[in-house]
C-alpha positions as CSV (number, residue, x, y, z in Angstrom):
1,X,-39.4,-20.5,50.5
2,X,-42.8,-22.5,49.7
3,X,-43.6,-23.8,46.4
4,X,-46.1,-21.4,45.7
5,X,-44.2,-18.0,46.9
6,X,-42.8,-16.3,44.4
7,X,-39.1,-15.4,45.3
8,X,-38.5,-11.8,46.0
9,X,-36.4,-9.1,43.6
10,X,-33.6,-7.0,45.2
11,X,-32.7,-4.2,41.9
12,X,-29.7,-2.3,42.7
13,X,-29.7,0.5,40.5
14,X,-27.8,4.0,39.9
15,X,-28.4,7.4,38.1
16,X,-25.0,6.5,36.3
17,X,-21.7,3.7,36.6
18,X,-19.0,4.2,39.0
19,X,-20.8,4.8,42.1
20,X,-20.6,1.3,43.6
21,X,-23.6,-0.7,42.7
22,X,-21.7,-3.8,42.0
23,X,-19.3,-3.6,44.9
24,X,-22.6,-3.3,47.1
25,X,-24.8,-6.2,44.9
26,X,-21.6,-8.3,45.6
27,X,-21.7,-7.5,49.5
28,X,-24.8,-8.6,49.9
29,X,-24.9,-11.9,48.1
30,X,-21.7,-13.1,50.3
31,X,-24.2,-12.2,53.7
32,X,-27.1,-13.6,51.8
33,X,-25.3,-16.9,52.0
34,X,-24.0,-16.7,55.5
35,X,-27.7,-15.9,56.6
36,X,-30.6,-17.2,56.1
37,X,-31.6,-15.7,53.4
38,X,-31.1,-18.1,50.1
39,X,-30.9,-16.5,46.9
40,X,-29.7,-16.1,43.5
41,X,-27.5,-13.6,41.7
42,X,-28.4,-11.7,38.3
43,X,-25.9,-9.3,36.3
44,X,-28.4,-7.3,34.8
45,X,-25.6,-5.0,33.2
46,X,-25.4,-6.6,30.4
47,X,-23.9,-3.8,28.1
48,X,-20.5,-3.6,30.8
49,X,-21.5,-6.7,33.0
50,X,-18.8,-7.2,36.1
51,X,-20.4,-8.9,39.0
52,X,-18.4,-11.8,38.2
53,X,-14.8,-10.1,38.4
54,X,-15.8,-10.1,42.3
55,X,-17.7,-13.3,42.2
56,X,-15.6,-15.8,40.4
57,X,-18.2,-17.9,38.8
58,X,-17.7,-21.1,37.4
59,X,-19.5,-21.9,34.0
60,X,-22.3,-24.3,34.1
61,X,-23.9,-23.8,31.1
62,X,-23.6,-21.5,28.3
63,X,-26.2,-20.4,25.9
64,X,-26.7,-18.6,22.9
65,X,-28.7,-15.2,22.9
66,X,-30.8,-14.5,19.4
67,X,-32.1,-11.4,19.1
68,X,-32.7,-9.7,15.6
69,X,-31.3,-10.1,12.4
70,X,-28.6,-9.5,9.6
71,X,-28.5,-9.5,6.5
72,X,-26.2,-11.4,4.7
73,X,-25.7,-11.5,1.2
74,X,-24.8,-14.2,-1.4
75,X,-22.2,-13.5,-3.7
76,X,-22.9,-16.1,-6.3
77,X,-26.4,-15.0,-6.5
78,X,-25.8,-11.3,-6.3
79,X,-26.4,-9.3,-10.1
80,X,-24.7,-6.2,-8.6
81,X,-27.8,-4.2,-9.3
82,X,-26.5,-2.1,-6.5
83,X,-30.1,-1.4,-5.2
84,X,-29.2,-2.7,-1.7
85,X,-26.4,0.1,-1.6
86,X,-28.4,2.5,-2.7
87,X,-31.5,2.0,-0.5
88,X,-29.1,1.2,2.8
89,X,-29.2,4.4,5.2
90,X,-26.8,3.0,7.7
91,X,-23.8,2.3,5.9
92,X,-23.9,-1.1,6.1
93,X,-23.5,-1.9,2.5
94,X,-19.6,-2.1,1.6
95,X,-19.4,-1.6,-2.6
96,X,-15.7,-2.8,-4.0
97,X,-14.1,-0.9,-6.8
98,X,-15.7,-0.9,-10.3
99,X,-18.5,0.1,-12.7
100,X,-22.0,-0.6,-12.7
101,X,-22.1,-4.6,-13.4
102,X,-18.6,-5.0,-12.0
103,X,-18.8,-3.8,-8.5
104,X,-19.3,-6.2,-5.5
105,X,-21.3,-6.0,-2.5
106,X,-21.0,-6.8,1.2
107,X,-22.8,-6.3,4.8
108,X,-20.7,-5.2,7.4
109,X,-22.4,-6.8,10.1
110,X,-21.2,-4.2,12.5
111,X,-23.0,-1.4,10.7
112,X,-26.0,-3.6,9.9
113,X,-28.9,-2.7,12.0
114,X,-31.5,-5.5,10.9
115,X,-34.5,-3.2,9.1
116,X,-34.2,-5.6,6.4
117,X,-34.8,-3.2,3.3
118,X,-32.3,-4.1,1.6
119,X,-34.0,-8.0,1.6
120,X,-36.6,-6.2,0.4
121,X,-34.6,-4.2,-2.2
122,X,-33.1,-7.2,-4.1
123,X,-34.3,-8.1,-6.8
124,X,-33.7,-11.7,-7.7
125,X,-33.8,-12.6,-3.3
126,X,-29.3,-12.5,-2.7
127,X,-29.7,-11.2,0.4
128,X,-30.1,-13.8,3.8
129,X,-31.7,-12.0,6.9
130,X,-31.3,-15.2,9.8
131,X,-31.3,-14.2,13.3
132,X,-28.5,-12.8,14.5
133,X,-26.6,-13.9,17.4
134,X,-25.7,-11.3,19.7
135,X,-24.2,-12.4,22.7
136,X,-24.3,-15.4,25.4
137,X,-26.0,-16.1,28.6
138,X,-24.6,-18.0,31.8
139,X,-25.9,-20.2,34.5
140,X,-22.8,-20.1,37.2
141,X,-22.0,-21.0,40.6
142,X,-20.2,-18.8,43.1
143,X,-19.3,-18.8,46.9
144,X,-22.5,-17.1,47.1
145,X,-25.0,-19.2,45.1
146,X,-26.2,-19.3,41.5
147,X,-25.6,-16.8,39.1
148,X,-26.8,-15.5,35.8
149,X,-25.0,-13.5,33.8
150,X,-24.5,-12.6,30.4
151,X,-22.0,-11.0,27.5
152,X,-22.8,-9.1,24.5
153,X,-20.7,-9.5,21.8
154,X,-19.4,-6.5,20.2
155,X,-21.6,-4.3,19.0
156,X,-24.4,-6.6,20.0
157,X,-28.0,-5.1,20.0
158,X,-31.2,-5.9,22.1
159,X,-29.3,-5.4,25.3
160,X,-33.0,-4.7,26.8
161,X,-34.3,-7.9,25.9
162,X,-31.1,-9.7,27.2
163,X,-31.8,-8.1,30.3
164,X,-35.1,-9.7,30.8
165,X,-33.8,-13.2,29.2
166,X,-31.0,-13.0,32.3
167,X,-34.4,-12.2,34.7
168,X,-36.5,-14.8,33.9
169,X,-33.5,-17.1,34.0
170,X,-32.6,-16.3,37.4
171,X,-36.6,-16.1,38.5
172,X,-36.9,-19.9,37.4
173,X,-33.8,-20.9,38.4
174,X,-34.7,-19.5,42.5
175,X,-38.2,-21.3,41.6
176,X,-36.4,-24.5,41.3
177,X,-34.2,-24.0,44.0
178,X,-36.3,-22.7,46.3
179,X,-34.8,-19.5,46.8
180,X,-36.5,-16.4,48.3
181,X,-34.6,-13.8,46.9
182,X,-33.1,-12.5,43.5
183,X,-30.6,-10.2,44.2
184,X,-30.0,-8.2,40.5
185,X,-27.1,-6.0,39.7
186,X,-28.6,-3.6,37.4
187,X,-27.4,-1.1,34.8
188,X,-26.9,2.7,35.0
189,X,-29.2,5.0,33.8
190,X,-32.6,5.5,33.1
191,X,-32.4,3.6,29.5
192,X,-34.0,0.7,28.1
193,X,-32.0,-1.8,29.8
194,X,-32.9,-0.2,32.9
195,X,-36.9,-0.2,32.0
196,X,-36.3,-4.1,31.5
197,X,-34.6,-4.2,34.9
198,X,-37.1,-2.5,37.1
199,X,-40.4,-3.6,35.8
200,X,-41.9,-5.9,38.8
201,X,-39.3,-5.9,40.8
202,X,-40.4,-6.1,44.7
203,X,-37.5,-3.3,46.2
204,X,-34.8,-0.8,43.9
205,X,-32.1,0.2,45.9
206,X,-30.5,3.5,44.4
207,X,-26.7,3.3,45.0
208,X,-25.9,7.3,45.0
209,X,-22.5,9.3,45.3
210,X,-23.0,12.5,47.7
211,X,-22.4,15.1,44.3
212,X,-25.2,17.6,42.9
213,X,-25.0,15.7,39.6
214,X,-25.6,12.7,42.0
215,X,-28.8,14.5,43.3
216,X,-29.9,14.7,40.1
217,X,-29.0,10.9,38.9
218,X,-31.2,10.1,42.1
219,X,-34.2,12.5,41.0
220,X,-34.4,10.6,37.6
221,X,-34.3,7.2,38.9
222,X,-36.8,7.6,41.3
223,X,-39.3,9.4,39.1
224,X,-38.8,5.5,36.9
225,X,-39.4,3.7,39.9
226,X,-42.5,5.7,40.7
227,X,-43.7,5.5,37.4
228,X,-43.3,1.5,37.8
229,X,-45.0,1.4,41.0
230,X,-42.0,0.2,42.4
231,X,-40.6,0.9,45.6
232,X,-37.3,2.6,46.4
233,X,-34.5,3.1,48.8
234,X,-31.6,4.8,48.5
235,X,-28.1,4.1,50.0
236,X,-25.4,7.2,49.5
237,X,-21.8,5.7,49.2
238,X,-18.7,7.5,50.1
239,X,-21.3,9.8,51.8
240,X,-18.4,11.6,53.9
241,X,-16.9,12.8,51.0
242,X,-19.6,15.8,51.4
243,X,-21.7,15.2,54.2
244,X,-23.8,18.1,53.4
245,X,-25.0,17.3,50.2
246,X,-25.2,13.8,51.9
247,X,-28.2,14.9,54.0
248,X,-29.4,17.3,50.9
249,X,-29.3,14.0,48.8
250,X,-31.5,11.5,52.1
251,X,-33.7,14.6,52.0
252,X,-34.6,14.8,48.6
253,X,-35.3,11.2,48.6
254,X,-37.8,11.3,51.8
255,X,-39.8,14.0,49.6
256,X,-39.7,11.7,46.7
257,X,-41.4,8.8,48.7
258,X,-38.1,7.0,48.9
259,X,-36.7,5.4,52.3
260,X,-33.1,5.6,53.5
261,X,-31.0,2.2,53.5
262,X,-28.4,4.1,55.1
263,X,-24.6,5.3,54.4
264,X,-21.5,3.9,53.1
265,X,-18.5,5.9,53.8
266,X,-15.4,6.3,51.4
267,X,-12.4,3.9,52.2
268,X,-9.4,2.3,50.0
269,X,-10.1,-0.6,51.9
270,X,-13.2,-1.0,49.6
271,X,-10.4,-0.6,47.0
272,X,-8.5,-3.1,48.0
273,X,-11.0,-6.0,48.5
274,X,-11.6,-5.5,45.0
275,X,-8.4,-5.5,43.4
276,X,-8.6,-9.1,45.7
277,X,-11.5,-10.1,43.4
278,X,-13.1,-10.5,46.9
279,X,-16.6,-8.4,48.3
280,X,-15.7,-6.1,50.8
281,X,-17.4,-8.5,53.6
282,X,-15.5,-11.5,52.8
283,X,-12.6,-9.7,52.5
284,X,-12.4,-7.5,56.3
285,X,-9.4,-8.2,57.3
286,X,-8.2,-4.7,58.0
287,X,-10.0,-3.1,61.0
288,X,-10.7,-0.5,58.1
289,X,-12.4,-3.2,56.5
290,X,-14.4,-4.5,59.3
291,X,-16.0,-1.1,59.4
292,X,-16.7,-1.1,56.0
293,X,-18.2,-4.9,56.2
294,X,-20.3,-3.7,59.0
295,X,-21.9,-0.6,57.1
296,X,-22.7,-2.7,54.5
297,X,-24.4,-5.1,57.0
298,X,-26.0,-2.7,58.2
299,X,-27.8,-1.2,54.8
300,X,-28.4,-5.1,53.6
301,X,-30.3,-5.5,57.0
302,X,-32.3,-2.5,56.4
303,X,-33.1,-3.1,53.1
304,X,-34.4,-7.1,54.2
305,X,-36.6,-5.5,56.4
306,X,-38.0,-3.0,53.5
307,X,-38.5,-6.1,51.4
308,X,-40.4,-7.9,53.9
309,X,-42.7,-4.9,54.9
């Protein structure tokens, strides 16, 4: 890539979890790396991330992610006026035994949500509100290149503005590098996280499951990608499960603007390569396997050639 190109994004997205996004995002970052196509990896599903259960990264660097706040509150300073306990709608306010004067208060920082009226409620200023931390980001390397990736910690908010944290990390990181592609493993849905995902992105590939619920998944994602002026294509997996609603689900998509990566079908061979930790095409070792490697070739192909239209 030249300095001044701006690496690509590859989004690989679904109506909803369990229909093989990941396996697929890991596919193509092993032939990223045999080809000549260099590029570097995002986990964008930062709420359940698990590229790197297939990828194996090792740990470069570890940061913290700050997002929000909680509020924390000072027990030598506190009056036990109560009015944070009584002003609290979420719950978060934990009151011990005892009367008015005698009772203590805490924040459980599960149940906080960071509005911060009950800073505002105290009178004599007990109450802390610092910036919470809510998870950590990675900067990895794998057998297929650099990866970023991130945890939330539990119950940890913002998971939308994680998202975009793990982008712009993996955008300057193929800047430095040189890379000409970010491949991102995005999150299910239509949600927030998924908003932060697509925005700008240069190709969304829907990963769907041939189902009428999977029609629908399809339907919703593409209406986001439209609404984002951002292309799609759509790849069904396990398509011979129902090959009917297969070619109901490629025909819907046509109508919808979308173009067809192609077809996956539905093999424990995929299984097993996982429960290897390995992507299916560095892991064909069965002759059921080479077929499956070969599909996936071929819908990684087909989606290079979108990306470069």
């Amino acid at each position: 890539m030249s300095e001044n190109q701006t690496p690509k994004e590859l989004l690989v997205i679904s109506g909803k979890g369990g229909t093989g996004k990941t396996s697929l995002t890991a596919a193509f970052s092993i032939l990223a790396s045999r080809g000549d196509t260099k590029s570097v990896l995002a986990d964008c599903d930062v709420d359940a991330a698990d590229l790197h259960l297939i990828l194996s990264p090792t740990i470069n660097k570890q940061e913290k992610f700050l997002a929000g706040h909680e509020a924390v509150i000072r027990p030598d300073d506190c009056v036990k006026c109560g009015a944070c306990y009584a002003r609290c709608r979420f719950g978060a306010v934990r009151k011990s035994a005892g009367g008015a004067g005698q009772a203590s208060f805490t924040i459980d920082p599960l149940a906080c949500e960071g509005c911060g009226v009950c800073v505002h409620a105290c009178p004599v200023g007990a109450i802390d509100f610092p910036v919470a931390e809510c998870g950590q980001w990675f900067l990895s390397s794998t057998s297929a290149g650099t990866m970023v990736h991130a945890r939330l910690n539990a119950g940890g908010e913002n998971s939308g503005k994680l998202v975009s944290l793990v982008r712009k990390q993996a955008a300057d990181e193929a800047g430095r590098s040189g890379a000409a592609m970010v491949i991102i493993d995005g999150p299910p849905g239509v949600g927030c996280p998924v908003i932060a995902s697509l925005g700008g992105v240069s190709l969304a590939l829907v990963v769907i499951e041939p189902t009428v619920s999977g029609a629908h998944d399809m339907a919703r994602v593409l209406d986001l990608a439209k609404h984002f002026s951002v292309p799609a294509a759509v790849c069904v997996n396990k398509w011979d499960l129902n090959s009917g609603q297969t070619e109901a689900i490629e025909a819907l998509a046509e109508a919808r603007g979308a173009k067809l990566a192609g077809r996956v079908r539905y093999s424990r061979g995929f299984t097993e390569a996982l429960r290897a930790g390995k992507a299916i095409t560095e892991c064909a070792q069965t002759d059921e396997q080479k077929e499956l490697a070969a599909e996936a070739e071929v819908v990684w192909n087909r989606v290079k050639g979108f990306l470069n239209e």
